[in-house]
SEGU-511461 format. One line per 5 residues: number of its first residue (from 1); their letters; for each residue x, y, z of N, C-alpha, C, O, CB. Coordinates in steps of 0.2 Angstrom, whole numbers, plus 5000, padded with zeros to 4 digits. Glycine has a CB too. Layout:
! SEGU-511461
NUM) A) X,Y,Z,X,Y,Z,X,Y,Z,X,Y,Z,X,Y,Z  ...
***
This chain:
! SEGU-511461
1) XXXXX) 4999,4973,4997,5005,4976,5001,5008,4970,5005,5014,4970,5006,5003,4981,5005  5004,4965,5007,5008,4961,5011,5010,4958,5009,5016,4956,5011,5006,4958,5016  5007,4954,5002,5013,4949,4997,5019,4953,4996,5024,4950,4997,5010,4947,4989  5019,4959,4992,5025,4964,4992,5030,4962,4998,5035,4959,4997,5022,4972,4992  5028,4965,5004,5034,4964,5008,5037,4957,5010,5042,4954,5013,5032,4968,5013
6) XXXXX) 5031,4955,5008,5033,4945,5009,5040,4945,5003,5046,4943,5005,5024,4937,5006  5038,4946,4998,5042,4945,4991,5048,4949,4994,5053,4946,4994,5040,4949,4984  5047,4955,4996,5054,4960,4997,5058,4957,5003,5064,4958,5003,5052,4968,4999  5056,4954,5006,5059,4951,5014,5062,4943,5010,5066,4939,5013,5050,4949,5021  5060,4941,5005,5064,4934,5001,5066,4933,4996,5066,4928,4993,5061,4930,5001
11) XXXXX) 5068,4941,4995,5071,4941,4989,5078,4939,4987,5081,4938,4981,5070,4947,4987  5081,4939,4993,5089,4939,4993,5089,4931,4993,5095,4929,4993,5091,4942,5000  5083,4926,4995,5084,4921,4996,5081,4915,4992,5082,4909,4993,5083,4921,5001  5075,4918,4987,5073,4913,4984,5073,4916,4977,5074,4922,4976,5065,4910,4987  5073,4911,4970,5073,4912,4963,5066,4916,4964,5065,4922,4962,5075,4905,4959
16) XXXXX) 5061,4913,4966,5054,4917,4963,5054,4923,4964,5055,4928,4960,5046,4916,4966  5054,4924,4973,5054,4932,4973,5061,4936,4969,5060,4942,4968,5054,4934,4980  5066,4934,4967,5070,4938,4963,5066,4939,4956,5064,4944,4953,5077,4935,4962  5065,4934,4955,5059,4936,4948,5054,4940,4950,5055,4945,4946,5054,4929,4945  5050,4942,4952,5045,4945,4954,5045,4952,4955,5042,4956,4953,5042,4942,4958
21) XXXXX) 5052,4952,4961,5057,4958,4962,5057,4964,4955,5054,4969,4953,5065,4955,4964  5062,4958,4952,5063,4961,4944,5056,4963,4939,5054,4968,4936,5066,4954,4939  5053,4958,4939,5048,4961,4934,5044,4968,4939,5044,4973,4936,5042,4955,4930  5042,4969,4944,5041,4974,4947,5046,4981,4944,5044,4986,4941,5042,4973,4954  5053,4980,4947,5056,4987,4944,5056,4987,4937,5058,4993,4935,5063,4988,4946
26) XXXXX) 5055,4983,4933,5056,4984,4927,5050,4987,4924,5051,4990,4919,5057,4978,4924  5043,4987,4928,5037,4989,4926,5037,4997,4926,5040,5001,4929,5033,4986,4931  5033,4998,4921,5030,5006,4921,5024,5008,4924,5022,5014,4923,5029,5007,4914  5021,5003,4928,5018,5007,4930,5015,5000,4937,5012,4995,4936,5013,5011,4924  5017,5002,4943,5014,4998,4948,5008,5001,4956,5008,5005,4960,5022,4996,4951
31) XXXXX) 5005,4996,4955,4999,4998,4960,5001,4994,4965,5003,4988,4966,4991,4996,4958  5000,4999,4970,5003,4995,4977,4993,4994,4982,4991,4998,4986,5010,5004,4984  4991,4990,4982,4985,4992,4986,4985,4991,4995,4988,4987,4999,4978,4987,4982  4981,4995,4996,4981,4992,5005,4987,4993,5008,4989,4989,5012,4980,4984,5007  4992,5000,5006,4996,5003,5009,4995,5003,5015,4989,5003,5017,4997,5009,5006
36) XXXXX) 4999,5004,5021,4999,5004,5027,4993,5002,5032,4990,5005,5037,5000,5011,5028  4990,4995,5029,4985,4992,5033,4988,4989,5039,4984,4986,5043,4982,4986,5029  4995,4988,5040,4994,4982,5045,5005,4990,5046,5007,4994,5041,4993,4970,5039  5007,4989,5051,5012,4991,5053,5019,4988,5051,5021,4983,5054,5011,4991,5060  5022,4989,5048,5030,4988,5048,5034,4987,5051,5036,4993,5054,5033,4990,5045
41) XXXXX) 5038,4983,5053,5045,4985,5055,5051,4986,5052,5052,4985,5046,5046,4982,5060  5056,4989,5056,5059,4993,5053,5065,4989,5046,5067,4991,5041,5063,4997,5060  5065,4983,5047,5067,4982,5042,5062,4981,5035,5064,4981,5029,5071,4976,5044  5056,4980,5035,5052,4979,5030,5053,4988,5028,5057,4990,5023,5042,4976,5033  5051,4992,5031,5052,5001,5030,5057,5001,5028,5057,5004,5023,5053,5006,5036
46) XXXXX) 5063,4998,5028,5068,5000,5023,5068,4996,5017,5071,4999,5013,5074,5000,5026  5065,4990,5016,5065,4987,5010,5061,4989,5006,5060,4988,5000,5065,4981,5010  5055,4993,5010,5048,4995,5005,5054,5003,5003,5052,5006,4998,5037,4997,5010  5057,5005,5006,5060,5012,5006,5064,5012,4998,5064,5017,4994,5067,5014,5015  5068,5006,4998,5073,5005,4992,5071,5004,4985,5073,5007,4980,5076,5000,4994
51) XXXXX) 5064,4999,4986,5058,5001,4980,5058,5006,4979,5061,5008,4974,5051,4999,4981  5054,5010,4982,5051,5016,4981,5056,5019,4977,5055,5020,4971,5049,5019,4988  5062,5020,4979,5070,5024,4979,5071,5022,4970,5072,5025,4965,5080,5020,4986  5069,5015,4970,5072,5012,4965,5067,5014,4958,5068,5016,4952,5073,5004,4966  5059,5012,4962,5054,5014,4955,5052,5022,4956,5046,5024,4953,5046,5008,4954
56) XXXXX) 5057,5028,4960,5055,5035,4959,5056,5038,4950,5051,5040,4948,5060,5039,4963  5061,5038,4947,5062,5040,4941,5057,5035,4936,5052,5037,4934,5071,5039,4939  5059,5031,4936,5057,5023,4930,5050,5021,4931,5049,5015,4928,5061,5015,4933  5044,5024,4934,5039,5021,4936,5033,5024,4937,5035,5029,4941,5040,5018,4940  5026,5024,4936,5021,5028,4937,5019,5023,4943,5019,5017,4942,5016,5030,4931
61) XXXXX) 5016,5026,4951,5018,5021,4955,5008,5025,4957,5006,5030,4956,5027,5021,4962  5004,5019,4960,4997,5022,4962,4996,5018,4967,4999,5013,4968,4990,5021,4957  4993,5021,4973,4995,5017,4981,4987,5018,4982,4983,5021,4979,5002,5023,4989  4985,5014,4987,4979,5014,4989,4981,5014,4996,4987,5011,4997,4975,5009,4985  4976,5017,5002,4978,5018,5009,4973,5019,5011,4970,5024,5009,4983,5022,5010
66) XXXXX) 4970,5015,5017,4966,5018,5022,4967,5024,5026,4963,5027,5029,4965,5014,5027  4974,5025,5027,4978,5029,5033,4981,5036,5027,4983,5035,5021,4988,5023,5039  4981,5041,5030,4982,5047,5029,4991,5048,5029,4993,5046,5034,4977,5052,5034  4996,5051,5026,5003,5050,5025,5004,5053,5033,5009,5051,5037,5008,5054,5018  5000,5059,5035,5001,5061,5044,5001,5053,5047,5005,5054,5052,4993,5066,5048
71) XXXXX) 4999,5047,5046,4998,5043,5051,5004,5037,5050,5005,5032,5054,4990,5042,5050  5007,5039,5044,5013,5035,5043,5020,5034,5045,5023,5029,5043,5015,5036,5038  5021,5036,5047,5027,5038,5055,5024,5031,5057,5027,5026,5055,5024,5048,5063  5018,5031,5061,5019,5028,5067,5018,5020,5064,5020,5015,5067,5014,5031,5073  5015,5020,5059,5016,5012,5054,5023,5013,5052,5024,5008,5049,5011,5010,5047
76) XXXXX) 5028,5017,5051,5034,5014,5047,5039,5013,5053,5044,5011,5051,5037,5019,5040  5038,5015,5058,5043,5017,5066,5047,5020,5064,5051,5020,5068,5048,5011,5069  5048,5025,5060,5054,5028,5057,5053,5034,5053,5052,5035,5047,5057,5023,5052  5055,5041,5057,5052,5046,5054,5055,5047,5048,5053,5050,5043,5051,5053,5058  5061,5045,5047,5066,5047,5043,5066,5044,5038,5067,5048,5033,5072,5046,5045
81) XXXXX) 5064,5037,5037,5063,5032,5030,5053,5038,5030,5052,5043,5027,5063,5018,5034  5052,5038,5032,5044,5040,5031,5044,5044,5027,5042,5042,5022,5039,5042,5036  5047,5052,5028,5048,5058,5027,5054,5055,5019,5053,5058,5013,5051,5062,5034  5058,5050,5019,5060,5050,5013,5057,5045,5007,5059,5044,5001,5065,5049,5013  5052,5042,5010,5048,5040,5007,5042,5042,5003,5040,5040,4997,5047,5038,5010
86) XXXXX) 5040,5048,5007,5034,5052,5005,5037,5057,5000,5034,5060,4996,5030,5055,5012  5045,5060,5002,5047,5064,4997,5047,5062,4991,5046,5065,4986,5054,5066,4999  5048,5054,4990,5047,5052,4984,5040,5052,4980,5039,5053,4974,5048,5047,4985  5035,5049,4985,5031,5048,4981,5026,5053,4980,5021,5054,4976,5028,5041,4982  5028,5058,4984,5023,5067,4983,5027,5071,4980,5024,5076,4979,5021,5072,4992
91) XXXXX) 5033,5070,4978,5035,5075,4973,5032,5077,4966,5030,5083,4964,5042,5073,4972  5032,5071,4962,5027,5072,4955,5019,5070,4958,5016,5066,4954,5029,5066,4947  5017,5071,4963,5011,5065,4963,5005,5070,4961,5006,5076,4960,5009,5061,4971  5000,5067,4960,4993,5068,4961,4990,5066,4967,4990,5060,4967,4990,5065,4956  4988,5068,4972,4982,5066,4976,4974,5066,4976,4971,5071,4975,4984,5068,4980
96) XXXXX) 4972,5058,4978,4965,5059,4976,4964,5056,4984,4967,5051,4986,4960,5054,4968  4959,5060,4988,4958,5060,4995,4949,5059,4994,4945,5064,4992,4962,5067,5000  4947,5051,4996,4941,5049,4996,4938,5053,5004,4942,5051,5008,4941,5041,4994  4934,5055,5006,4931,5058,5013,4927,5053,5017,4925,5053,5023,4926,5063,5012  4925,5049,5012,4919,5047,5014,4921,5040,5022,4925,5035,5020,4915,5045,5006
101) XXXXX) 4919,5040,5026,4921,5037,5032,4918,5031,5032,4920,5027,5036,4919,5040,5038  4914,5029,5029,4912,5023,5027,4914,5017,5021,4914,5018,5015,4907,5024,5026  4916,5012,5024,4917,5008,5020,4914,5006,5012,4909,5002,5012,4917,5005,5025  4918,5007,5007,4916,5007,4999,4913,5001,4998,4909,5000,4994,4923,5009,4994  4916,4997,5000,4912,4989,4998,4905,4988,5002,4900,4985,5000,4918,4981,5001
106) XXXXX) 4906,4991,5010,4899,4992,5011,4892,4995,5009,4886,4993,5009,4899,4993,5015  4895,5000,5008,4892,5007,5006,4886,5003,4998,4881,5006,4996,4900,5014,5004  4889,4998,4996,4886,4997,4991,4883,4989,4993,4881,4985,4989,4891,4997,4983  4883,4988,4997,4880,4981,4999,4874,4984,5004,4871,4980,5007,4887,4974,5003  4874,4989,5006,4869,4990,5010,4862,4987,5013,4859,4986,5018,4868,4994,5008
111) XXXXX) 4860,4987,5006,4855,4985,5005,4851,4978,5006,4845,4975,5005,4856,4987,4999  4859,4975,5009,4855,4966,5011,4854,4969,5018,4849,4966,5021,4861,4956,5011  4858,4973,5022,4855,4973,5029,4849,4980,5030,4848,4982,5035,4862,4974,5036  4846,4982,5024,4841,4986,5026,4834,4983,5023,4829,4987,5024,4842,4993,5023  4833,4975,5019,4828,4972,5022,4823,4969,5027,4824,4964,5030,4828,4970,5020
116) XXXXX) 4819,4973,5026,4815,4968,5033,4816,4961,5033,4814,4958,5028,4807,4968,5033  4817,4958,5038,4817,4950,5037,4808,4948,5038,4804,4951,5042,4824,4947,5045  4807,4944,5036,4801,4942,5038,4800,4935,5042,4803,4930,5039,4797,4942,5031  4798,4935,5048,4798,4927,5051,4793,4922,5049,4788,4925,5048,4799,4927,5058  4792,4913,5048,4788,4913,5048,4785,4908,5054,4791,4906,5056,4787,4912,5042
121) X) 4783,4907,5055,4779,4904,5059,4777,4895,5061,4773,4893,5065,4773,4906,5057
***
């Protein structure tokens, strides 16, 4: 997500990210991961708002998110971009809501901090 808004914030200004821009909308199908890790402001909110607007019809889109869309308001500053955001991407969606409060990469590395360490002498 943060390369995305890096690209979207210099698109107007450099040849790569316009390439990159492009082949995104052109794409049929885009994964956004680590959705709302880190807070926008309001001009990133509207450049991710116009994506969204642009790959609604043209695109199967899959988001990955620690934060629940209740909690998106207060990462996008903007109830108004948020609410038409989410109209977008919850109109056709599917939702898959994982429960579990524990961290997925840990949860499977467990197992180096539940050996006994042994000291020697």
């Amino acid at each position: 997500m943060g390369q995305l808004i890096q690209t979207l914030k210099t698109e107007d200004v450099t040849r790569k990210s316009q390439t990159r821009m492009k082949r995104i909308r052109d794409s049929n199908l885009v994964i956004i991961d680590d959705l709302m890790f880190m807070a926008m402001d309001s001009r990133e909110a509207n450049l991710f708002f116009h994506l969204i607007n642009d790959l609604y019809d043209n695109a199967s889109v899959i988001l990955t998110s620690n934060k629940g869309p209740n909690e998106w308001g207060e990462l996008l500053g903007d109830p108004g971009i948020t609410t038409a955001i989410l109209d977008r991407l919850l109109h056709r969606a599917e939702v898959t809501h994982f429960r579990n409060d524990d961290s997925y990469r840990m949860k499977h590395r467990s197992s180096i901090f539940m050996k006994k360490v042994f000291k020697i002498n």
